[in-house]
C-alpha angles and dihedrals in degrees: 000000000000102000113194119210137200143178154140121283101254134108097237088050101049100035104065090049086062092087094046087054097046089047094045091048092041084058095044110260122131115237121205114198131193122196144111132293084265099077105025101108092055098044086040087055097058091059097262130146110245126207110176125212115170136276113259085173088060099125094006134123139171094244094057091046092088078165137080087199104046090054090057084042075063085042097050088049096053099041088054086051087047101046085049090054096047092039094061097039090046083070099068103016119050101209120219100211134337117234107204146175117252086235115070133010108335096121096043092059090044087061091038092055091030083219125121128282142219123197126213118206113205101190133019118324119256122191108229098245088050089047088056095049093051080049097052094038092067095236102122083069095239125107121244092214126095129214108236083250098048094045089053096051087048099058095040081056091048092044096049087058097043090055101038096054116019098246132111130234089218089195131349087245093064091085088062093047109034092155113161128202087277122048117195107201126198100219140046125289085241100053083047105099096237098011097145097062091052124123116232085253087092109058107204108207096168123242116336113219135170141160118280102235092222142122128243147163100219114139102233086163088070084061093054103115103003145097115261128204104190121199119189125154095183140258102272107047120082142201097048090135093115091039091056094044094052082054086060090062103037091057114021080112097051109130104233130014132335113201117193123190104191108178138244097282103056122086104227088205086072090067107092123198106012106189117237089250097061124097104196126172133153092248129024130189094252099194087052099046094045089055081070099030120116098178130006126204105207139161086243103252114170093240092055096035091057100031076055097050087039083067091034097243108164107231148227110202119192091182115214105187150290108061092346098099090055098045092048097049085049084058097052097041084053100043106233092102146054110200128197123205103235091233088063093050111143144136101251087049096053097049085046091055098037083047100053085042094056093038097044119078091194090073093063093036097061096033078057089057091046097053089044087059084055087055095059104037090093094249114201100347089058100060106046086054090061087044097059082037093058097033081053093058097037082061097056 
C-alpha cells in the first residue's frame, strides 16, 4: 500500500506517529511523509519517503499566538504548502489512505485526493462538541476574536485553497479538529480523561515510542549510578531563563545529577552559576536520559509526559498552556504527578515538590499502573489491525 502522511511541523506531533511508520514499512507498505527540514533524518531513517515544505511554525510559540486566528493563519500557510506537495505527487503515485494529525490539513487532502483517511490524535481525544466548548471557554489561553485585517487575510488564504485545489474549508476551526471516521490515539483507554465512555471509534494503542534516529554528543555515561533529576520544558515553548535559573538554585545541592535540556532559544550563557553538579545542552537525547531519570520536571506535554511514564519516571508538571493544564490535572488525580502552577514557581516550592516525589512511593506506584495500562493498550500492532478493519469497510 502507499500510505500518505501528514501532519503539523512539532516534535509531540511527529514523534508518536515514528512507530506507525516503522510498523507500516517492516510489513511492506511505502510511506510517503510530508514535513519540514526539522524532522527528515529521522523520518528518512525509518525507511520513509520525504517531501519538505517549510516551516510556518519557525519562531513561533504558543505563548506568543495570543490569537486563535493567527494560529489557523499558520494553519492556512502550511495546508497550501502541503496540497501543493500532494497535487504534484498524485500525478505519478495513487495513495491508498492518508494518515493525518487532527491538527492541519488532513481532511482537506482526503477530499483533494477523495481516499480514505486516518486521524492521529497526538494528545488526549477530544470529542468535537467538547473541543468547542474548551475554545469558547478561553482555556487554551488564545482569543477568539480577529482583528478586520486578520480575518481578511484569512479568507483571501482560504480562498486561494478552495480555488487552487477544488476542496472546501467547512469552518476555520477544522484545522484544529481534523478527526476521521478512525482515531488512533497514543496512550490507554484508562489514562484518557473519560476513556471509558469512548466509542470504538478512538482506538486507543498506548503511547507510541521509537528511537530518534539522530546524532548527539550527550554524556550518558556521566548518568550511570546516580540519581538524575531531568528538567525539560520542551522544545516549543520560549522565555524559561529565569525558570531554569531558579532550578540552579533549588537543586545545586541535589545529591546526584541535574540534567537540563533548555531548548534551542535560550543562551546558555545567560545562565549564571551552574552548579558542578548540573549537565545542561540545548538539546538532549530524551529516551536516553529518562532510562536514568528518578524524577522529571516537565511543561506537561503529552509526548514527555508519556515517553516519562513509558520508563516509569514519576513527574513535576508546571503546565504552560494548550493541553498542559489537562494533562497535568490527569496526572495529579492519578497520582503519578505533582504539579506547580507556574505563577507559583520558586525555589522552596520546587524542592518541596522533587522532595515528596522522591519520598513518596506512591509516585512511582501509581506511575507503574499507569505504564502497565500502556502495556496493554495494544500498542502498534493495534493500530495497524483497525486500519486494515476500517480500509476493508471503506472499500466496500
Amino acid at each position: 500500500m502507499n500510505v500518505l502522511m501528514i501532519n503539523i511541523p512539532a516534535e509531540g506531533h511527529i514523534n508518536p506517529t515514528l512507530s506507525i511508520v516503522k510498523a507500516l514499512i517492516n510489513r511492506g507498505d511505502s510511506v510517503h511523509y510530508i514535513t519540514t527540514e526539522d524532522f527528515r533524518e529521522r523520518i528518512e531513517g525509518l525507511g520513509a519517503k520525504v517531501y519538505l515544505h517549510t516551516n510556518h511554525f519557525k519562531g513561533i510559540s504558543p505563548q506568543n499566538i495570543k490569537n486563535i486566528h493567527e494560529f489557523i493563519q499558520v494553519m492556512l500557510k502550511i495546508s497550501h504548502d502541503i496540497l501543493s506537495i500532494v497535487q504534484k505527487l498524485a500525478d505519478t503515485i495513487t495513495f491508498d489512505y492518508v494518515y493525518h494529525d487532527t491538527f492541519g490539513s488532513g481532511l482537506l487532502v482526503k477530499e483533494y485526493l477523495n481516499i480514505p483517511s486516518i486521524s492521529s490524535s497526538s494528545s488526549f481525544a477530544i470529542p468535537e462538541d467538547q473541543f468547542f466548548q474548551i475554545l469558547k471557554s478561553g482555556k487554551l489561553g488564545a482569543s477568539m476574536s480577529a482583528s478586520p485585517k486578520l480575518e481578511q487575510e484569512n479568507t483571501s488564504l482560504t480562498s486561494q485553497i478552495e480555488e487552487r485545489f477544488g476542496v472546501k474549508v467547512k469552518q476555520p476551526f477544522q484545522f484544529m479538529m481534523n478527526r476521521a471516521d478512525l482515531s488512533i490515539v497514543y496512550t490507554s483507554k484508562e489514562f484518557q480523561p473519560g476513556g471509558e465512555y469512548m466509542d470504538d471509534s478512538y482506538v486507543f494503542i498506548g503511547p507510541s515510542i521509537t528511537n530518534r534516529l539522530q546524532t548527539n554528543d550527550f554524556p550518558l555515561e556521566d548518568l550511570e549510578d546516580q540519581r538524575v533529576l531531568y528538567i525539560s520544558m520542551g522544545t516549543v515553548l520560549q522565555g524559561f531563563e529565569d525558570l531554569f535559573q531558579t532550578c540552579a538554585k533549588a537543586f545545586q545541592d541535589f545529591e546526584g545529577k541535574v540534567v537540563i535540556s533548555v531548548g534551542k532559544s535560550t543562551d546558555i550563557a545567560n545562565l549564571k552559576e551552574l552548579p558542578e553538579n548540573f549537565i545542561v545542552r540545548h538539546y538532549v537525547p530524551q529516551l536516553e536520559v529518562l532510562r536514568y531519570t528518578s524524577v522529571f520536571i516537565t511543561h506537561g506535554g503529552m509526548n514527555s509526559v508519556s515517553e516519562a511514564l513509558h520508563y516509569e519516571v514519576p513527574l513535576v508538571v508546571i503546565p504552560q498552556t494548550s493541553d498542559q493544564p489537562m494533562i497535568a490535572n490527569r496526572l495529579q488525580e492519578l497520582g503519578a504527578g505533582y504539579q506547580i502552577d507556574s505563577h507559583e514557581v520558586s525555589v522552596e516550592k520546587l524542592q518541596e515538590a522533587v522532595q515528596t516525589v522522591l519520598s513518596d512511593p506512591s509516585y512511582l506506584e501509581n506511575t507503574k499502573k499507569i505504564n502497565k495500562s500502556f502495556k496493554q493498550a495494544g500498542g502498534v500492532e493495534k493500530a495497524l489491525k483497525a486500519i486494515d478493519e476500517h480500509l476493508k469497510l471503506s472499500f466496500v
